[in-house]
ROTIDO-637080 format. One record per residue (C-alpha): x, y, z. Coordinates in nm, 4 decimals. Layout:
{u->X	v->Y	w->Z}
...
This chain:
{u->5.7683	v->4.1845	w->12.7595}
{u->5.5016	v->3.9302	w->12.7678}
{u->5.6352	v->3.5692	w->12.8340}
{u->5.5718	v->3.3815	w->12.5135}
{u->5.6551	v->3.0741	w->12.6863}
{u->5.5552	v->2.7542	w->12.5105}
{u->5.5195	v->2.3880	w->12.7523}
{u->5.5382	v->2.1972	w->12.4719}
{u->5.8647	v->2.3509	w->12.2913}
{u->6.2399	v->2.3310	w->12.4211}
{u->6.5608	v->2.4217	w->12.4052}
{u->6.8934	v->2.2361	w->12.4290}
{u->7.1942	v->2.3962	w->12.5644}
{u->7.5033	v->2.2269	w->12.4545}
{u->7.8317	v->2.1654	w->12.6296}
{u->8.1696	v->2.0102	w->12.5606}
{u->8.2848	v->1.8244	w->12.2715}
{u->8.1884	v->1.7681	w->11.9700}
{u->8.0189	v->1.4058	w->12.0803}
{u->7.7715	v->1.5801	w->12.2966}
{u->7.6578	v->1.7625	w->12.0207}
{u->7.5464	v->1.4681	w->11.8524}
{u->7.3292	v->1.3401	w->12.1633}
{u->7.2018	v->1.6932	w->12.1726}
{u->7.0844	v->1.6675	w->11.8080}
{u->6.9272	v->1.3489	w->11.8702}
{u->6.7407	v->1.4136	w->12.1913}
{u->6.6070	v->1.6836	w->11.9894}
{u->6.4932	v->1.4594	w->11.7161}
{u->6.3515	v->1.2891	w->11.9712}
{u->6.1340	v->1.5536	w->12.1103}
{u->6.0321	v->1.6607	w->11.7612}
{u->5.9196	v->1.3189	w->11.6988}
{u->5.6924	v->1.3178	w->11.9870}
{u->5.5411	v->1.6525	w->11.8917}
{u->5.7568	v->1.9043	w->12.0668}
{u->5.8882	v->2.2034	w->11.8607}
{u->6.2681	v->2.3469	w->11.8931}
{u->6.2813	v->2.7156	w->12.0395}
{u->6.5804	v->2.9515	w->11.9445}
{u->6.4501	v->3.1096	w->12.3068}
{u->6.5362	v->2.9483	w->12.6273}
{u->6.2768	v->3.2107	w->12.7861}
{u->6.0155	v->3.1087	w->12.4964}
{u->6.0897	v->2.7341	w->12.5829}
{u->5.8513	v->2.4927	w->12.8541}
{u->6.1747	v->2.2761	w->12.8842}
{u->6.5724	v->2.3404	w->12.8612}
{u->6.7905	v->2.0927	w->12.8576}
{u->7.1474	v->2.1226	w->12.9334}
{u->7.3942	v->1.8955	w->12.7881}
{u->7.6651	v->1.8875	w->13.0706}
{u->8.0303	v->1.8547	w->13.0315}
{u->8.2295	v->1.7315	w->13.3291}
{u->8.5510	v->1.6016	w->13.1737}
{u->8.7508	v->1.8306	w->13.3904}
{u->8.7514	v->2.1071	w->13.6064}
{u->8.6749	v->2.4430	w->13.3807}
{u->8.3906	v->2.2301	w->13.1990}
{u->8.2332	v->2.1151	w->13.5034}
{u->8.2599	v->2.4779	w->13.6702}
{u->8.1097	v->2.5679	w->13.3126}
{u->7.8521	v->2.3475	w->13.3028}
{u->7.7414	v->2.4075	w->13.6571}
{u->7.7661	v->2.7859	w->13.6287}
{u->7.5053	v->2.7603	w->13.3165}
{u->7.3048	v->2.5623	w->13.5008}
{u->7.2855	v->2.8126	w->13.7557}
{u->7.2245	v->3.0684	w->13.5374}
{u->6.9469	v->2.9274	w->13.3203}
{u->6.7742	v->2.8287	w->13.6621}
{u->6.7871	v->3.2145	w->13.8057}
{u->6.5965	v->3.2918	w->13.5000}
{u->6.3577	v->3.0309	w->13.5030}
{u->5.9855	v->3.1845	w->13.4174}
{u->5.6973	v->2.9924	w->13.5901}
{u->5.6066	v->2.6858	w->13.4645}
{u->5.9742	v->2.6122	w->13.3025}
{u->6.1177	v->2.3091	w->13.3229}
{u->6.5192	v->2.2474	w->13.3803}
{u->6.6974	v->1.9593	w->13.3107}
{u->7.0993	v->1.8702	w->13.3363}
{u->7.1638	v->1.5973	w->13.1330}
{u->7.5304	v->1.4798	w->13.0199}
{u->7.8635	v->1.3965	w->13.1710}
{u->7.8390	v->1.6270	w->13.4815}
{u->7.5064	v->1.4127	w->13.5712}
{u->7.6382	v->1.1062	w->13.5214}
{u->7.9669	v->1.2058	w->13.7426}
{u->7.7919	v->1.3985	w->14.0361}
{u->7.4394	v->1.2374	w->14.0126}
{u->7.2686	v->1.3424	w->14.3466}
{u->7.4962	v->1.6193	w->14.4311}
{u->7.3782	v->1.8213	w->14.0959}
{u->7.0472	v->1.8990	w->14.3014}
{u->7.1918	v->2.0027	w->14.5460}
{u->7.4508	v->2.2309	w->14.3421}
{u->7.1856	v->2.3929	w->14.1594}
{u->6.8347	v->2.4877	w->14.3252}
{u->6.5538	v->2.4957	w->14.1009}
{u->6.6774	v->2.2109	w->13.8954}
{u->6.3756	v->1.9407	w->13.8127}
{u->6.5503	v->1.6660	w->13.6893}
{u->6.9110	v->1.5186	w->13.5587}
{u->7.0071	v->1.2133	w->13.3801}
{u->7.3443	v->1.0669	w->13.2336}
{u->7.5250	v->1.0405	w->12.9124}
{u->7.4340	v->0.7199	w->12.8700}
{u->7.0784	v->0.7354	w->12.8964}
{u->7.0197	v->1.0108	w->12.6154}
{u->6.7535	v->0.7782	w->12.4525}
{u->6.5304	v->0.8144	w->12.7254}
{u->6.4594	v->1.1907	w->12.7077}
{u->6.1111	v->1.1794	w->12.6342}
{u->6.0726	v->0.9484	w->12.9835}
{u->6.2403	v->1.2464	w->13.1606}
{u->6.0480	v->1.4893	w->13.0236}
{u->5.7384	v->1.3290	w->13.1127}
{u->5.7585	v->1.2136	w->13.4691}
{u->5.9042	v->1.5393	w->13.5134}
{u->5.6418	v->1.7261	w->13.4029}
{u->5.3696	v->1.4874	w->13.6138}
{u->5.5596	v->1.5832	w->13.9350}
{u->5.7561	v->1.9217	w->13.8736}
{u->5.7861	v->1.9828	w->14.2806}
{u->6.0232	v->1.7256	w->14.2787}
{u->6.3389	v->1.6638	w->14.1582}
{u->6.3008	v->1.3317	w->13.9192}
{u->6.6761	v->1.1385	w->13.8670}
{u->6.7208	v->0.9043	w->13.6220}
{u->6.9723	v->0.7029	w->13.6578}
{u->6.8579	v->0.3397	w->13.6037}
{u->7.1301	v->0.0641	w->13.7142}
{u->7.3027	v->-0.0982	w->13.3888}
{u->7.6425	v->-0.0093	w->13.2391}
{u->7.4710	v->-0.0714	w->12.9034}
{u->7.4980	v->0.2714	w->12.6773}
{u->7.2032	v->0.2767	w->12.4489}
{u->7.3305	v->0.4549	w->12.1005}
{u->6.9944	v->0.3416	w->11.9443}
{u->6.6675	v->0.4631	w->12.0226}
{u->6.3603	v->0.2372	w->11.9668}
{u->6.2951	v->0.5335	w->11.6998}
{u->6.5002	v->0.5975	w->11.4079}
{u->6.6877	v->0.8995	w->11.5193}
{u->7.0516	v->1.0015	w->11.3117}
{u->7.3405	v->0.9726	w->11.5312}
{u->7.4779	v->1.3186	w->11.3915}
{u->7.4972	v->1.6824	w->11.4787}
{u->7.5240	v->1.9072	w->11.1181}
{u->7.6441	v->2.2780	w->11.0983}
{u->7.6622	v->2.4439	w->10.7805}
{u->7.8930	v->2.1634	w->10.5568}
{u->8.0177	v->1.9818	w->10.8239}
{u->7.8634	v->1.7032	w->10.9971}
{u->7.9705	v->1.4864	w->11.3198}
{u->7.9315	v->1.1501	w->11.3339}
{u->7.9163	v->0.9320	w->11.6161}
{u->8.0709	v->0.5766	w->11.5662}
{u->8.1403	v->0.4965	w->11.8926}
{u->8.1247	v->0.5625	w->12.2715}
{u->8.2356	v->0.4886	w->12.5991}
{u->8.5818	v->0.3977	w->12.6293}
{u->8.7854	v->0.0631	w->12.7539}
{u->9.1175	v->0.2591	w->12.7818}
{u->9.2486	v->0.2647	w->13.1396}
{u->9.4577	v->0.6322	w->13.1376}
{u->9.5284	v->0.7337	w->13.4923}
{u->9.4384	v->1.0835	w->13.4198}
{u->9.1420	v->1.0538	w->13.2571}
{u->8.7744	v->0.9898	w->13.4124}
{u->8.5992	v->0.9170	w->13.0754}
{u->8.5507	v->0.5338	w->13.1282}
{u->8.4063	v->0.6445	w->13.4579}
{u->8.1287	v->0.8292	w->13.2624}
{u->8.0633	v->0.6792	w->12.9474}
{u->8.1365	v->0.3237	w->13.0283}
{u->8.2636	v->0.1083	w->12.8578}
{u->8.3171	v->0.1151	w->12.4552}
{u->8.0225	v->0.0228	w->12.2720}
{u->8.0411	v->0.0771	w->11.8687}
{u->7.7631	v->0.1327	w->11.6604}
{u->7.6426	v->-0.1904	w->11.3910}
{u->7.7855	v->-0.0505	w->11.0592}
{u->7.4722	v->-0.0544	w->10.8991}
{u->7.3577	v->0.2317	w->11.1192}
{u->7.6741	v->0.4809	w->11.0443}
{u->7.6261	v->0.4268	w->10.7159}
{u->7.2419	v->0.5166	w->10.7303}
{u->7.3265	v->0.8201	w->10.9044}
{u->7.6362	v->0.9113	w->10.6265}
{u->7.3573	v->0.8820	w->10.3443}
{u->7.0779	v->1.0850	w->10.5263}
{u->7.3819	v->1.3326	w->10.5692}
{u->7.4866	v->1.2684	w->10.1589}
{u->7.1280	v->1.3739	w->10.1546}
{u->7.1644	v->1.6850	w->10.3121}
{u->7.4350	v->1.8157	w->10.0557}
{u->7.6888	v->1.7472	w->10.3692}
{u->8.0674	v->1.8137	w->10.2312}
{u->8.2212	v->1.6801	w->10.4886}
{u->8.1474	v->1.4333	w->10.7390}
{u->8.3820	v->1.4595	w->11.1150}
{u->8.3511	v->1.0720	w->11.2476}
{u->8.3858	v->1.0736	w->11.6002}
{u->8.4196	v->0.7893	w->11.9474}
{u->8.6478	v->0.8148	w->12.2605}
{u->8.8889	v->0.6504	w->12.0600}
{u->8.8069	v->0.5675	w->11.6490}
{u->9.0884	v->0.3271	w->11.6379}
{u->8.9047	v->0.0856	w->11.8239}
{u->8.5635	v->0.0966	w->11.6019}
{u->8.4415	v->-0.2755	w->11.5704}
{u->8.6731	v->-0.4451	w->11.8436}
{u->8.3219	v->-0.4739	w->12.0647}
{u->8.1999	v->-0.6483	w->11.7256}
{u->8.4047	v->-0.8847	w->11.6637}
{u->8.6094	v->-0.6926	w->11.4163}
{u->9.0007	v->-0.6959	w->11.4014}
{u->9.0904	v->-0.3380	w->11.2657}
{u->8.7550	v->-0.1941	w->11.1902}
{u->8.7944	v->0.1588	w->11.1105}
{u->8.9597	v->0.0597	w->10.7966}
{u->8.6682	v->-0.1748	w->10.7201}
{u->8.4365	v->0.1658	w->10.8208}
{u->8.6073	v->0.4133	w->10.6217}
{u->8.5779	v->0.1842	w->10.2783}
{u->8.2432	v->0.0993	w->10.3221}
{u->8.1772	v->0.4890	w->10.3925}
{u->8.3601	v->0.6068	w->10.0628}
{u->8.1152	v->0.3486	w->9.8940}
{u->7.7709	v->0.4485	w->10.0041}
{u->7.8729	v->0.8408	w->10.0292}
{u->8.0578	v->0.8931	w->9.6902}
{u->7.8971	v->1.2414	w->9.6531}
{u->8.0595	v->1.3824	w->9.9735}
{u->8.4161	v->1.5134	w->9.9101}
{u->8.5709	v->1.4933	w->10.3170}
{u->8.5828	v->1.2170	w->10.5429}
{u->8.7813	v->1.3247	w->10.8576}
{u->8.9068	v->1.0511	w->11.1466}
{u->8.8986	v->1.2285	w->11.4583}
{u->9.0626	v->1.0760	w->11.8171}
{u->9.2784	v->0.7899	w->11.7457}
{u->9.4694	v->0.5925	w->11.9859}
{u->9.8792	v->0.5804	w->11.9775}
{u->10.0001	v->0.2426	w->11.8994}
{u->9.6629	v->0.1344	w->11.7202}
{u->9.7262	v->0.3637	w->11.4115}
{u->9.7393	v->0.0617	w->11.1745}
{u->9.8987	v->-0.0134	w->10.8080}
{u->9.5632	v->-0.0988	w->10.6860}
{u->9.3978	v->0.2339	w->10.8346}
{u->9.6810	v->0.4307	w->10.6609}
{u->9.6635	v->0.2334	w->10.3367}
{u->9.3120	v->0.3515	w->10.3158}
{u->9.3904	v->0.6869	w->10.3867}
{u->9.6713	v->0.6881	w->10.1370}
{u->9.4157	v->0.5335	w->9.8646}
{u->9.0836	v->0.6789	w->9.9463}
{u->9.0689	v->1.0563	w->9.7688}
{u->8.7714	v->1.1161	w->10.0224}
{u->8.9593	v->1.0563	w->10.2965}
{u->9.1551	v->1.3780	w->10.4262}
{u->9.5176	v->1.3439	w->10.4711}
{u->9.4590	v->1.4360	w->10.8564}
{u->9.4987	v->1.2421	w->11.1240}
{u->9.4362	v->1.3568	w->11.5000}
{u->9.6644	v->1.1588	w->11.7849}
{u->9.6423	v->1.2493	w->12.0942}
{u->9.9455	v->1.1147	w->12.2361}
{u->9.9504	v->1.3587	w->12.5507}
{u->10.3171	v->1.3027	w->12.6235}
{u->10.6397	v->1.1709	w->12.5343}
{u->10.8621	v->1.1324	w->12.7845}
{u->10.8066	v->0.7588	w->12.9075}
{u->10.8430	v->0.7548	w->13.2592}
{u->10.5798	v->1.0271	w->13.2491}
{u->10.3644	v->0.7613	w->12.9973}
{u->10.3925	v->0.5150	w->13.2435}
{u->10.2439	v->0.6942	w->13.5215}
{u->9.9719	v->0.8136	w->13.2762}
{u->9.9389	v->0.4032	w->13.2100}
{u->9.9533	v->0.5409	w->12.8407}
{u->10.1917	v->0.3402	w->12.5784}
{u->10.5156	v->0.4471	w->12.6595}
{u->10.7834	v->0.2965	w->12.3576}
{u->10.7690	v->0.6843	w->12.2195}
{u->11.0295	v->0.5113	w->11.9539}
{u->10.7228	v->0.3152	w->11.8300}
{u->10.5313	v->0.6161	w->11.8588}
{u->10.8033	v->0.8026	w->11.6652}
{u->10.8445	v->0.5334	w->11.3598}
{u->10.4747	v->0.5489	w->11.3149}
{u->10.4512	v->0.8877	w->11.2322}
{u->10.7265	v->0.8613	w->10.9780}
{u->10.5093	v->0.5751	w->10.8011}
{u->10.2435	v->0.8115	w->10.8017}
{u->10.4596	v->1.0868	w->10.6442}
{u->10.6299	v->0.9007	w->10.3977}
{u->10.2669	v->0.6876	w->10.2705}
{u->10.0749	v->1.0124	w->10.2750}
{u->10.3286	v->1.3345	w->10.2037}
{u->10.0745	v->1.5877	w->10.2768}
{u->9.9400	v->1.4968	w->10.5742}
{u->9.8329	v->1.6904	w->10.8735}
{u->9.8720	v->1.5567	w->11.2338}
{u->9.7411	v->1.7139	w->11.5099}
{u->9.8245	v->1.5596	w->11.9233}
{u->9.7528	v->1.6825	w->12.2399}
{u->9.9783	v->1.6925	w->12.4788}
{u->9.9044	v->1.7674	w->12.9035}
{u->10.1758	v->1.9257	w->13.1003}
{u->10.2349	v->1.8937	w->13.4990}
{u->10.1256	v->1.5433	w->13.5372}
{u->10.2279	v->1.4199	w->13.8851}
{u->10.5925	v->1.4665	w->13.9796}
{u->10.6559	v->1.5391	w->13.6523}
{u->11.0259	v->1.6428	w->13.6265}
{u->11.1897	v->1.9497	w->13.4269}
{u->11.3842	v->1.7018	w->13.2535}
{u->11.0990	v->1.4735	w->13.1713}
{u->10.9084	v->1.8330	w->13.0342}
{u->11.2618	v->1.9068	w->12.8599}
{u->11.2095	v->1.5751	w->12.6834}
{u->10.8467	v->1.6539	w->12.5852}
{u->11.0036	v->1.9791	w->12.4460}
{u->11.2588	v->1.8072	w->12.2345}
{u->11.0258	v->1.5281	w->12.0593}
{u->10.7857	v->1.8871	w->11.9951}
{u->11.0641	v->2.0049	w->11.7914}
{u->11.1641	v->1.7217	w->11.6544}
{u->10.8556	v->1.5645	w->11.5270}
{u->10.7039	v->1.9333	w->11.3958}
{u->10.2936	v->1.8327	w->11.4250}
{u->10.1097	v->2.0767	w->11.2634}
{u->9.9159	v->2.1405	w->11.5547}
{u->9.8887	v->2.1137	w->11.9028}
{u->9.6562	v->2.1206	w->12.1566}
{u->9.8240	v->2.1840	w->12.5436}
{u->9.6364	v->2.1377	w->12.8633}
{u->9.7068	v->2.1615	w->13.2592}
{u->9.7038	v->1.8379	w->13.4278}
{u->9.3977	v->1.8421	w->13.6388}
{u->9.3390	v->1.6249	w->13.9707}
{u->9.0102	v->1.4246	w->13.8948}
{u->8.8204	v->1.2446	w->14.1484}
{u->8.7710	v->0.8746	w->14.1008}
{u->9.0554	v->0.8553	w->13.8639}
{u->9.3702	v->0.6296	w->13.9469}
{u->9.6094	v->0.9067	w->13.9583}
{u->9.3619	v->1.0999	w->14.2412}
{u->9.5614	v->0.8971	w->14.4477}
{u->9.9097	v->1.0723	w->14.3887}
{u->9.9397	v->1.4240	w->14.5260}
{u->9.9350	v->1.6723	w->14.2706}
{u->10.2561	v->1.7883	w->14.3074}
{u->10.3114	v->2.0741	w->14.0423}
{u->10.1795	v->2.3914	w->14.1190}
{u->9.9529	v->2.5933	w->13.9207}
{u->10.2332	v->2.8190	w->13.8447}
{u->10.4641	v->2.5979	w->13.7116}
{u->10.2116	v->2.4376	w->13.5191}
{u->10.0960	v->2.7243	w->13.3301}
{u->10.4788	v->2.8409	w->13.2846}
{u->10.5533	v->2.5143	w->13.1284}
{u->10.2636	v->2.5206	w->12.9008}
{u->10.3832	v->2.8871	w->12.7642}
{u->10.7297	v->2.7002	w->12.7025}
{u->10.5364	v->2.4445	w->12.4548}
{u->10.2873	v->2.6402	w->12.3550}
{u->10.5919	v->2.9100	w->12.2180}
{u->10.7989	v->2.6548	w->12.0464}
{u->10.4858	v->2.5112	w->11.8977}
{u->10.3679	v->2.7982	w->11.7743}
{u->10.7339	v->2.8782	w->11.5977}
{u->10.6855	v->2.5550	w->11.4427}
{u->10.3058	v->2.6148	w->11.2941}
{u->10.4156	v->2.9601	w->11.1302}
{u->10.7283	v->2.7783	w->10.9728}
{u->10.4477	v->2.4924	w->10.8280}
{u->10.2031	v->2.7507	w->10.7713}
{u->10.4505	v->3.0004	w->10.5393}
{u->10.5535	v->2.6972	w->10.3094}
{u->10.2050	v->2.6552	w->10.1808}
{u->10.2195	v->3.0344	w->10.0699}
{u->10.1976	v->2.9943	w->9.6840}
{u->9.9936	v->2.6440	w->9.6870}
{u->9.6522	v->2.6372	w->9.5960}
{u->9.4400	v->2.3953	w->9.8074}
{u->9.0593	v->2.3655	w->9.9185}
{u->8.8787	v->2.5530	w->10.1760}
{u->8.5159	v->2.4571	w->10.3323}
{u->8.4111	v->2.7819	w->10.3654}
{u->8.1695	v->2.8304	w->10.7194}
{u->8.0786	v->3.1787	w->10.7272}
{u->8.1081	v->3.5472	w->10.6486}
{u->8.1068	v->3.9119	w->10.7378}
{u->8.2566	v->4.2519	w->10.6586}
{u->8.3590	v->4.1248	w->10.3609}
{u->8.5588	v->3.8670	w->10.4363}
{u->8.5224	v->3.5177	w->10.4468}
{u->8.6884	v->3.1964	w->10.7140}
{u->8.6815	v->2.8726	w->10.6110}
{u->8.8656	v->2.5287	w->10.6618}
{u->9.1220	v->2.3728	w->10.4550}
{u->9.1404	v->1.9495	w->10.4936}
{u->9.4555	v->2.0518	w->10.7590}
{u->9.1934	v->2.2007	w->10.9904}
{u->8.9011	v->2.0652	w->11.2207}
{u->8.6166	v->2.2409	w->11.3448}
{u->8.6979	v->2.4733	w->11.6200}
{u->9.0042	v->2.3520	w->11.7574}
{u->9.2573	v->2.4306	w->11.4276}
{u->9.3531	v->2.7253	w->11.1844}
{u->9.0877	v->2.9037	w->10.9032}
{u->9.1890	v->2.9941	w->10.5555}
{u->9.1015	v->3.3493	w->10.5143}
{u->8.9912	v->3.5452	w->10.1873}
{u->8.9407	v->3.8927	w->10.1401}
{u->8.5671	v->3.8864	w->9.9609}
{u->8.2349	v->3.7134	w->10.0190}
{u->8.2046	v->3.3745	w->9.9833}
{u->7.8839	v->3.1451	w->10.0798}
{u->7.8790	v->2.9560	w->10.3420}
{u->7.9064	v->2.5373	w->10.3198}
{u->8.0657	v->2.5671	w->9.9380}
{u->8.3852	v->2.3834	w->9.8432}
{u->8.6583	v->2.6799	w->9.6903}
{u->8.9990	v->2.6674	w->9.5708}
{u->9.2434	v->2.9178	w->9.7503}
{u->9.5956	v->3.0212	w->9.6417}
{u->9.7703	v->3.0766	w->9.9910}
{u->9.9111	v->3.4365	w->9.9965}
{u->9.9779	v->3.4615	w->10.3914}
{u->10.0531	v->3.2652	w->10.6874}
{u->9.9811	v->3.3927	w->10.9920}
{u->10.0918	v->3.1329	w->11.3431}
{u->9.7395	v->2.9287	w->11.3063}
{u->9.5694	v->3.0787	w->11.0271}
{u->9.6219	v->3.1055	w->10.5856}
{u->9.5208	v->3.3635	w->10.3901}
{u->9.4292	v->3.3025	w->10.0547}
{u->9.2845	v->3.4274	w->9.7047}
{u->8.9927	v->3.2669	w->9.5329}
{u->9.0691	v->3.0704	w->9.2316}
């Protein structure tokens, strides 16, 4: 077939979480801005981007292996670029890594795309790096670009990056930086442009949410955020809080979830263990007894509401009664779900420094342990909503049967609600629950 390959179009290829999306979707804005035009095509495109992931080891192998791929398939003339978290954590090596890559540049330089893109293109023989010297993250671009990624009637929205947190697992700070929040005025642009957009629910997203406005001079700010948001987006129905930080889970922040009808009853904490010896070493907050009476406030202000934690198993000399532990406070504190990981040894992190004692083996037996008893625990949750009616975003269709979400689930990482007829995708629907499967409803249209 005839290469159809346009130098002035590209294509973004993105990675990760639901945060690089959003830089994705702005770069793009970016590029359209300057005259550029989005391919579906990679092959039809004069430059792909790939937005990198390198929180850990599968996303970096991930990220590097589509890399790889997109440059073994590179027709003359394209330009490849790697920008992201894997830049900004190998830098220099990623040339190396991948041959017939022409330039990379962090996560916190998104802004600057077009400045990639051009020097690039000047000298495409050589491999251009940007990777100016500042710990400043620029979430604003000189141009007026939204800070959100939308998908049929969901939308993410950025309030935050970087992260000041100091976990001994995690290499995050070592990546984004350090937390920088976003002036209110600008989230609240972005939620109306998304109000705009007939958006139904809006997904607002940071490293950790709980600490929107502390860079600002604000004392509990996602509170603040959330009632200013239900004020200049009346018309759209779901507000979801995404990533907040144990121990920072306020009254006020609760109070406005309890009060706020647009704000869902969910409330994501990952609190990735609870023994705390094990907290400790992950220099996370270890009173689990604070963690513990928190959650009941939750519970008893807001009766319906979902909580969803993460929890990472084989962290450093991590013993089977400290796992037994973990595997108690699972059962007793029945979240409705959970998300389990493998602890994984990451360069430049503080706990790089203690040998990874657990085997692979042990971890993954470990995490069948939790993830079994978890899973008991979501069916029991999921078969007492069988006979309630409640609402489902519906995202998409085929063979006559239609997914959606109910305000219990977030994108991609939680349950659907399932009906047995066509429904069209990005409306609001009532559902009578008929079924419970261990991570999914099914339901009846009202």
């Amino acid at each position: 077939m005839k290469n159809r390959m346009s130098a002035d179009s590209f294509y973004i290829e993105s990675l990760g979480c639901a945060k690089n999306s959003v830089d994705s979707r702005s770069m793009a804005e970016l590029l359209i801005l300057a005259g550029y035009k989005e391919s579906e095509i990679p092959e039809n495109a004069g430059i792909v981007i790939v937005n990198t992931c390198g929180f850990i080891l599968p996303a970096r192998e991930e990220s590097l292996r589509t890399l790889r791929e997109f440059a073994a398939a590179k027709p003359d003339g394209q330009i490849l670029i790697a920008a992201g978290c894997l830049s900004e954590k190998e830098k220099h090596r990623l040339v190396d890594e991948v041959e017939g890559l022409n330039a990379a540049f962090g996560t916190r330089r998104w802004a600057d795309i077009l400045r990639v893109v051009e020097k690039t293109r000047q000298h495409p023989a050589s491999p251009y790096l940007h990777f100016p010297d500042t710990a400043v993250i620029i979430e604003e671009s000189s141009q007026k670009v939204a800070r959100v990624s939308a998908q049929g009637g969901s939308a993410y929205l950025k309030i935050a990056d970087g992260c000041d947190r100091g976990c001994a697992f995690c290499a995050i700070p070592l990546i984004k930086g350090p937390m920088v929040s976003r002036p209110l005025q600008a989230i609240l642009d972005d939620a109306v442009l998304l109000q705009e957009m007939d958006v139904k629910e809006i997904i607002l997203i940071a490293q950790d949410s709980t600490a929107y406005g502390r860079d600002l001079g604000m004392r509990d700010g996602l509170p603040l955020l959330l009632k200013e948001l239900t004020d200049a987006v009346p018309k759209v129905p779901w507000l979801r809080v995404m990533y907040t930080f144990p121990g920072a889970v306020s009254d006020d922040l609760i109070k406005v979830m309890a009060e706020q009808s647009q704000v869902l009853p969910y409330l994501d904490i990952p609190l990735q263990h609870a023994h705390p010896n094990v907290l400790k070493r992950m220099r996370r907050p270890a009173d689990i007894q604070v963690v513990k009476e928190t959650i009941t406030k939750i519970r008893s202000t807001i009766p319906d509401v979902a909580l969803r934690t993460t929890f990472i198993v084989g962290f450093p000399d991590e013993t089977e009664a400290e796992f037994q532990y973990l595997l108690d406070f699972l059962v007793e504190m029945r979240f409705d779900h959970v998300g389990i990981f493998p602890y994984y040894h990451e360069e430049g992190t503080s706990a790089y420094h203690v040998k990874d004692s657990i085997s692979s083996e042990l971890k993954q037996e470990r995490i069948q342990r939790l993830a079994a008893t978890q899973e008991e625990i979501s069916l029991e949750i999921n078969k007492g909503f069988i006979g309630k009616t409640i609402e489902v975003l519906i995202e998409g269709n085929g063979d006559g049967i239609s997914a959606g979400r109910s305000y219990r689930d977030a994108p991609e990482i939680d349950g659907l609600v399932m009906f047995d007829e066509v429904i069209s995708p990005g409306t609001l629907v009532k559902g009578r629950v008929t079924g419970a499967l261990i991570h999914d409803l099914i339901a009846k249209k009202q």
